[in-house]
C-alpha positions in Angstrom: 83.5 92.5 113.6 86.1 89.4 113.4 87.0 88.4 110.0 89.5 85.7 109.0 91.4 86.4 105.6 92.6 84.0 103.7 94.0 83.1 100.2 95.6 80.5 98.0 93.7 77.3 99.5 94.7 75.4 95.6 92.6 72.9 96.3 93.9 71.3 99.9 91.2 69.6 101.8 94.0 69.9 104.5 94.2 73.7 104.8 91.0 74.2 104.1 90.1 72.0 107.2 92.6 74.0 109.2 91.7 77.4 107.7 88.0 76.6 109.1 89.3 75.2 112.8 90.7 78.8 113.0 87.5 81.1 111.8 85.5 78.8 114.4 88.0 78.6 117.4 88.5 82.7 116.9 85.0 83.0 116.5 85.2 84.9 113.6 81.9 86.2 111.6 83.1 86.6 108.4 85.4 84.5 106.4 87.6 86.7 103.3 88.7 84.6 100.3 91.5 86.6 98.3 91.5 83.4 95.5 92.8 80.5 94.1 90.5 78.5 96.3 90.0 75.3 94.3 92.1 74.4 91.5 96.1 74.5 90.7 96.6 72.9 94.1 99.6 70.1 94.9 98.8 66.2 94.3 101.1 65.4 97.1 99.2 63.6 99.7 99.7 65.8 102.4 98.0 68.4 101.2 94.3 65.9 100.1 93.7 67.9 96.9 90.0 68.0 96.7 88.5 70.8 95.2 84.9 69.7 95.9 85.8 69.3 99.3 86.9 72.9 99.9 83.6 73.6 98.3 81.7 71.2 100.7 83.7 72.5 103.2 83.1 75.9 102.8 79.5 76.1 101.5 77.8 76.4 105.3 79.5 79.5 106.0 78.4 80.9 102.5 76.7 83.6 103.6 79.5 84.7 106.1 82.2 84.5 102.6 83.3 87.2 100.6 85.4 86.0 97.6 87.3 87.1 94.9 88.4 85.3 91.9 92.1 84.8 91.3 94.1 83.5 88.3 93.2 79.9 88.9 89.4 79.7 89.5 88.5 79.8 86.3 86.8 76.9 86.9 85.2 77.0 90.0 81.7 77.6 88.7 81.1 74.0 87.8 81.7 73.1 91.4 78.7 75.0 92.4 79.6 77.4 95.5 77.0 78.5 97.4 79.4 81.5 98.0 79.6 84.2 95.2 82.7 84.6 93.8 83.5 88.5 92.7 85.6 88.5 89.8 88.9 90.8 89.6 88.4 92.9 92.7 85.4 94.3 95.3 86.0 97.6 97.5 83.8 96.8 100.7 83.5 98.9 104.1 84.6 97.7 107.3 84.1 99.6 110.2 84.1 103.4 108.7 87.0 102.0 106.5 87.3 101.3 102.5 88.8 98.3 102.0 90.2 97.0 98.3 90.4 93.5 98.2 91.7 91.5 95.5 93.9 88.6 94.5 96.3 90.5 92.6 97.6 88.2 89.7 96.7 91.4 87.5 98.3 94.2 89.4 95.2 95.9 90.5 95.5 98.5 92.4 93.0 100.9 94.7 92.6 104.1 92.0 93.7 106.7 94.1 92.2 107.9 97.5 89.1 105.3 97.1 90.8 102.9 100.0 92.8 103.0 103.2 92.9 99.2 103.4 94.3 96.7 100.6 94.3 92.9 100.6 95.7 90.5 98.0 96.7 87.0 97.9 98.6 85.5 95.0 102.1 85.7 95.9 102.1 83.0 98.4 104.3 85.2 100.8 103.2 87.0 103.6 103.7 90.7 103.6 102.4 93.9 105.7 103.0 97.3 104.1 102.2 100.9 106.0 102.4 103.2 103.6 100.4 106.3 105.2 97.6 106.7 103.4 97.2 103.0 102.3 98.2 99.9 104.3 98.8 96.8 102.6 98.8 93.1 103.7 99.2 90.1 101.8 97.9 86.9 104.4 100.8 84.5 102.0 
């Protein structure tokens, strides 16, 4: 299955637009939130913050969405998602594979052995780790 994964949207109507051009044109079926999808965002025009239009924007896939909370949706509730949001982290299985995703503001880590996969967001930087028994990605 084709997922997109994503993180750190802060509230930009802008790259939230893009962000969905992407899941559609790939054709993904399932869209990954790592957090920080609404609030903390830039008021610099470029980037339209709008956190209820990320919601609207993103409500119609919400049953395609898996997100998690990160340090700056603490407020998100009161835009009413049709998405869930998980809070902390969620260990999910794609494909035979445990996956531990997260945003990763509170250094969470997999305990030991219970995933091969890891996906955070938070840092804003993209990163792609192999460490044998666990590979790490950050999307930035």
């Amino acid at each position: 299955m084709k997922r997109l994964i994503a993180s750190d949207i802060h509230g930009s109507a802008t790259y939230c637009k893009q962000l969905l051009k992407l899941y559609h044109r790939e054709k993904c079926r399932k869209l990954i939130l790592l957090g920080d999808i609404a609030y903390s965002g830039s008021y610099e025009a470029e980037y339209d913050f709008d956190p209820r239009a990320v919601i609207r924007l993103l409500d119609p896939l919400w049953e395609s969405i898996t997100c998690v909370e990160g340090n700056c949706d603490f407020g998100i509730g009161k835009l009413r998602p049709r998405f869930q949001t998980i809070p902390g982290h969620t260990i999910v299985n794609w494909e035979g594979k445990d996956v531990f995703l997260t945003h990763g503001h509170r250094s969470s880590l997999p305990p030991m052995g219970a995933a091969q996969l890891m996906f955070s967001g938070h840092t804003h930087v993209p990163v792609y780790h192999d460490y044998g028994d666990l590979v790490y990605a950050n999307p930035g």
